[in-house]
Structures are given as structure tokens and as C-alpha cells.
N, C-alpha and C positions, 0 to 999 in steps of 0.2 A: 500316727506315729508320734511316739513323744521325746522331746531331745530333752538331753542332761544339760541344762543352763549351770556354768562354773565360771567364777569370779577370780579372775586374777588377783593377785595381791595387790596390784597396782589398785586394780578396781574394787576393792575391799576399802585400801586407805582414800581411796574417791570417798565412796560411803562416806566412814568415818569424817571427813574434812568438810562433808559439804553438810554433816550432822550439828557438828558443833559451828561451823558458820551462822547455820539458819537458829542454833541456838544460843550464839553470843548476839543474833542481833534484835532478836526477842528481848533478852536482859538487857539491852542499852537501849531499849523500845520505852517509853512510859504508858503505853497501851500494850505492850510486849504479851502474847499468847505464847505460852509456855510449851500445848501442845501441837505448835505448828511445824516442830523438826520430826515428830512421832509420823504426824498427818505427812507429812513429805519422804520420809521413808518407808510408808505404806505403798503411797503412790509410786515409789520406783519398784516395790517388791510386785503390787499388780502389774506397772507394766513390763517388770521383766517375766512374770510367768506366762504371759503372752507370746512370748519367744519358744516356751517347751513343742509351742503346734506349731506357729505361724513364723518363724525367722525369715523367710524369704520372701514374707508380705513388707518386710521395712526397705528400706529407701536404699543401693546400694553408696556405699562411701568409698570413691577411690579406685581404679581400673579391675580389682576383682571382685565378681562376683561373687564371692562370700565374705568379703567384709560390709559390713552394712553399719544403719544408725536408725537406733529405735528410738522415736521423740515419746516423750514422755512428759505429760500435762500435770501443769498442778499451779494454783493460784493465778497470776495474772502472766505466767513465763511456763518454766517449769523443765525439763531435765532433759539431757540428752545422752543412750548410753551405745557406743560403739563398741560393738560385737564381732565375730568372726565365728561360722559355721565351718566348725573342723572336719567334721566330717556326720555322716550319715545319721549319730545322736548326739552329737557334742554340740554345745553353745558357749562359746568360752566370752564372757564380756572384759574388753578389755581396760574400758575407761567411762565413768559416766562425768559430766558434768553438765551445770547449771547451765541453761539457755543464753544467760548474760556475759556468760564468761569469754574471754578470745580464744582459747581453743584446747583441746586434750591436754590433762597434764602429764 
């Protein structure tokens, strides 16, 4: 079975926010890797289609069982995106962020 993985708007401007972070800190880098915001939203695109088979192989988050958190790797930290299993094909992610961060925005 393959579920429909969908992005809240919330978790859209996740993306976005954690795109131009990892890219304003490249440009204030003087060894700054230009491709490393590409490289890092590759890695949340693979681990969220991991979620199309497997959503109920991640970590449950919180007293229901169909919210979860799928950790997602990438350089020395790396992402974490809280999901909810709506129902029998839907994956709605509701927030991702950065490993370092204090908590969902």
C-alpha cells in the first residue's frame, strides 16, 4: 500500500525557512558550500518518501498513535519531520525542523 504523503502549509514554510537558513549560513561561511541547502533538501525529500510505505515504522509523538516523528539524517544533526496518519492513504506532515532547534514551529 502506498499513502499520499501532503505538506501542510505550515510544513511547506518549514521547508522554505530551513532552506534559506542553511543558505544564509553558507554565504556568511568563507569556506561556505553553496550546494549544501540542495544537498539538505534532497535528504528530507528521501526521507519523506519513506513515509509513502512505512509511516508507522517511525517513533510515535505524543498519546496517539498516528502522530509520529520521522528523524531524518543529514551532516553531523539533521531534520526532524512530525507527521500524522489521517487515515488509511493520507500522510499529512505537519512540521519539520532542524535536530538543533527547541521545538515545532
Amino acid at each position: 500500500m502506498k499513502y499520499s504523503v501532503v505538506f501542510s502549509p505550515a510544513a511547506a514554510e518549514d521547508l522554505e525557512r530551513l532552506f534559506d537558513f542553511a543558505l544564509q549560513r553558507e554565504m556568511d561561511s568563507e569556506t561556505g558550500d553553496l550546494g549544501i541547502p540542495d544537498r539538505a533538501l534532497q535528504a528530507i525529500k528521501n526521507g519523506i518518501a519513506f513515509l509513502q510505505s512505512f509511516p508507522f515504522a517511525c517513533r510515535k509523538s505524543g498519546n496517539s498513535p498516528f502522530v509520529r516523528e520521522l528523524v531524518i539524517p543529514f551532516a553531523s544533526a539533521g531534520y526532524v519531520a512530525l507527521f500524522d496518519i489521517a487515515d488509511s492513504q493520507t500522510v499529512i506532515i505537519g512540521a519539520i525542523r532542524h535536530q538543533r532547534e527547541d521545538d515545532y514551529h
